[in-house]
C-alpha positions as CSV (number, residue, x, y, z in Angstrom):
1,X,-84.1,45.8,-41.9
2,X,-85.0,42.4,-42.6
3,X,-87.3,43.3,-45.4
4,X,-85.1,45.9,-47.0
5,X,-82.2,43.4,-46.9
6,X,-85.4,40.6,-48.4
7,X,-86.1,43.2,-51.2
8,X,-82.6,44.0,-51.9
9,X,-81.6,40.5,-52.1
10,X,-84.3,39.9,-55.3
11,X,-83.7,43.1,-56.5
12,X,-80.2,41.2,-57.4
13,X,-78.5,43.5,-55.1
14,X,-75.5,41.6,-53.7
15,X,-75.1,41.9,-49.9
16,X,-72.4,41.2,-47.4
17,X,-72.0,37.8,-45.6
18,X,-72.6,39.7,-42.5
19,X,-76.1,41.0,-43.0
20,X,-77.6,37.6,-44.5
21,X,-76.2,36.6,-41.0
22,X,-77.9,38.9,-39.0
23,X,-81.1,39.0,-41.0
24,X,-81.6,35.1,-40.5
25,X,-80.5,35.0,-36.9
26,X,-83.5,37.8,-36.8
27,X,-85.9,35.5,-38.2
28,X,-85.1,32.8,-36.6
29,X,-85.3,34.8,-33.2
30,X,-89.5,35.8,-34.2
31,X,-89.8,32.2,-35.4
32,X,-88.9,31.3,-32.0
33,X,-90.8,34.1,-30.7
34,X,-94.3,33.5,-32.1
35,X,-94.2,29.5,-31.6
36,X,-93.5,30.4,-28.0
37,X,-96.8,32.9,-28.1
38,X,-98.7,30.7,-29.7
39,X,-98.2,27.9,-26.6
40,X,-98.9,30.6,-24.1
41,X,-102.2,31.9,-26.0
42,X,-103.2,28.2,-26.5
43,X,-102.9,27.0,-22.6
44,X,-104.8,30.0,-21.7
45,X,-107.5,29.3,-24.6
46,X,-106.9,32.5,-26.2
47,X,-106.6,34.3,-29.7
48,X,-104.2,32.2,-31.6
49,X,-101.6,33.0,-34.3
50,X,-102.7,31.7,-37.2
51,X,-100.9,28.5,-38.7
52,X,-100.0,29.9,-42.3
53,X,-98.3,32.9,-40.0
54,X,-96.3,30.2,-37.7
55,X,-95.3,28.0,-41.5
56,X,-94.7,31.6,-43.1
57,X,-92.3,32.6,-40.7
58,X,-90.1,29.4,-41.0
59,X,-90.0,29.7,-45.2
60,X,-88.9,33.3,-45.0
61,X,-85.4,31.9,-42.9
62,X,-87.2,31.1,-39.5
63,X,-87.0,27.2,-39.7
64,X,-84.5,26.6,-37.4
65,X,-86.3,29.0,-34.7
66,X,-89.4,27.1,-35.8
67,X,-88.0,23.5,-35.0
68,X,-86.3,24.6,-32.0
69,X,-89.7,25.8,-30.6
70,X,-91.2,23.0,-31.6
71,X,-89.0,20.9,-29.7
72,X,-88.8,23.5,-26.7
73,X,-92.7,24.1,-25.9
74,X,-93.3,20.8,-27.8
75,X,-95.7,22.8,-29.9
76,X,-97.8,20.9,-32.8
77,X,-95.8,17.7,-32.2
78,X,-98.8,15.8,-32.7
79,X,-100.2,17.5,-35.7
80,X,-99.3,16.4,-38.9
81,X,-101.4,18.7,-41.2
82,X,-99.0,21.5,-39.5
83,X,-95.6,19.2,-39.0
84,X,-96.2,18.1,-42.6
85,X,-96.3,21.3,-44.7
86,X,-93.3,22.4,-42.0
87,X,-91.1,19.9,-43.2
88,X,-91.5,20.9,-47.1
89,X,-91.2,24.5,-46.3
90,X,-88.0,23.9,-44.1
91,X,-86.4,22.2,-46.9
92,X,-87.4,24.6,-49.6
93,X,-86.0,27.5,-47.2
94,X,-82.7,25.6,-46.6
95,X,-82.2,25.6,-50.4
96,X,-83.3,29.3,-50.8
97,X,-80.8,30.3,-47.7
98,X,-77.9,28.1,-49.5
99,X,-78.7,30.0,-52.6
100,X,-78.6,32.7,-51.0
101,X,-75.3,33.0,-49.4
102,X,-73.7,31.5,-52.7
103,X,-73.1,27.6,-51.5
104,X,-76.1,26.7,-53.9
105,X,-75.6,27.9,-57.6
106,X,-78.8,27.8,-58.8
107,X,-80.0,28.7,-62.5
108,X,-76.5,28.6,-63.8
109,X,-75.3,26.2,-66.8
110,X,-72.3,23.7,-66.1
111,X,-68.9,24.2,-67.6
């Protein structure tokens, strides 16, 4: 769903208030999710998730479930070459969100 709803939404294809909704609560719950994974697999020196995964999942909406896991499992707190490009992608998300549900009008010429 969260894809289809992705695709639609650059397709131009206007969508209801409510989906957005859902779809970034989603994202944010598997941001969550795999920064939470990530700390078990690292205490038990296992297979990681890759960092561009973790920093992909915050741009595509996750941020908030990102920070909060951060925070959480203090997770990469000490690691700026990861904290670093997290903070540039949370902000770049934020705009695209705020574009997205219409409180950010970008591309279109003043009055």
């Amino acid at each position: 769903m969260i894809i289809e709803a992705s695709l639609l939404l650059v397709a131009g294809i206007d969508l209801p208030p409510s989906v957005l909704g859902i779809a970034f609560a989603a994202l944010n719950l598997v941001a969550f999710a795999l920064f939470g994974i990530d700390k078990r697999r690292a205490a038990r020196k296992e297979w990681r998730i890759p960092e561009r995964t973790l920093l992909l999942s915050s741009l595509v909406g996750g941020f908030i479930g990102a920070w909060a896991a951060v925070r959480v499992y203090r997770h990469k707190t000490r690691k700026l070459s990861f904290l670093t490009p997290l903070v540039i992608l949370t902000a770049a998300s934020i705009v695209l969100w705020l574009w997205l549900f219409g409180v950010l009008p970008l591309g279109e010429s003043g009055p």
